[in-house]
N, C-alpha and C positions, 0 to 999 in steps of 0.2 A: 504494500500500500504506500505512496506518495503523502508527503506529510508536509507540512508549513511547518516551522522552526518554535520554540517556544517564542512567550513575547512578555517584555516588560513593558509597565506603562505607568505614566503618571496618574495620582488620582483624577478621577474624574473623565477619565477618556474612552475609548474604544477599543479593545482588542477582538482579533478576526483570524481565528485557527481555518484550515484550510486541509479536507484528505479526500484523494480520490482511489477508489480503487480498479483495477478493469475484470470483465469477465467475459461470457460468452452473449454474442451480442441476444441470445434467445433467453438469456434472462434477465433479469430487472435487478439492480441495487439498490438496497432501502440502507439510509444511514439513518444512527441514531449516535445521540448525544448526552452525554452521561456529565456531572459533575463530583468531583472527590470519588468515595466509594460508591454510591449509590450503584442500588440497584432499577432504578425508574429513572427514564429517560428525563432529558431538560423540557420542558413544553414551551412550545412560542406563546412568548406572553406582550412581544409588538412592544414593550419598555425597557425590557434589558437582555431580551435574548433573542437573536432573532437569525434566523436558519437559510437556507437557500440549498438542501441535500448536501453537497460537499463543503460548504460553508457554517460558520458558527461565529458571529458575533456577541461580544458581551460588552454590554453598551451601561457603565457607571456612573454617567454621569446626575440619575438623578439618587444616588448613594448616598445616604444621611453620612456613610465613614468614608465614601472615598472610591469604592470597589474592594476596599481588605476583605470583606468578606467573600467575594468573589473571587480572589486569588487563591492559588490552588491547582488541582490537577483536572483536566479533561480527558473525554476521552471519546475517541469516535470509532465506531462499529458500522462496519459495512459487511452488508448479510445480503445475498442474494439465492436463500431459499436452500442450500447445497453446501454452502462454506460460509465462514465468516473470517473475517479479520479486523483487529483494532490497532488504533496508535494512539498514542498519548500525548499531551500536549502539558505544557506547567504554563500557570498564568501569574505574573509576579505584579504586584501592584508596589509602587513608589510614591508616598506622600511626605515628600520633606525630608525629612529626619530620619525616619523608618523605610524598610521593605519588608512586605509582608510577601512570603510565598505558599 
């Protein structure tokens, strides 16, 4: 699977993970998006999280902390019915003083 880089960012900004995988063109990839451990995908909620299948933005800007709490690990799962494979992503948040990862 093809993966974007981890990413730091300052409070209050956008970070934007990126994985594609390929397969055979007779079958369909569904990606899903995971935060930390969880086991239940991320849901688009159009305010701070917002999807496009091989895309993942997390959007902190309207974060009472910043996005700290949203730093952390991702992860993306591309399943097309027969296989699956994930990558991981770390998301580091910068406000100042601190890094939170």
């Amino acid at each position: 699977m093809n993966r974007s880089d981890d990413v730091t960012i300052s409070g209050y900004e956008t970070a934007t993970f990126y994985c594609m995988a390929v397969s055979d063109d007779s079958t369909v990839i569904k990606y899903s998006w995971y935060f930390g451990h969880s086991s239940q995908p991320l849901v688009v909620d159009n305010r701070s999280h917002h999807f496009g299948d091989t895309r993942l933005s997390v959007d902190t800007q309207f974060d009472d902390d910043g996005g700290a709490g949203r730093a952390g690990m991702y992860r993306c799962v591309a399943d097309n019915g027969y296989s699956s494979d994930a990558a991981d992503f770390q998301l580091t948040v910068t406000n100042g003083r601190f890094i939170v990862t």
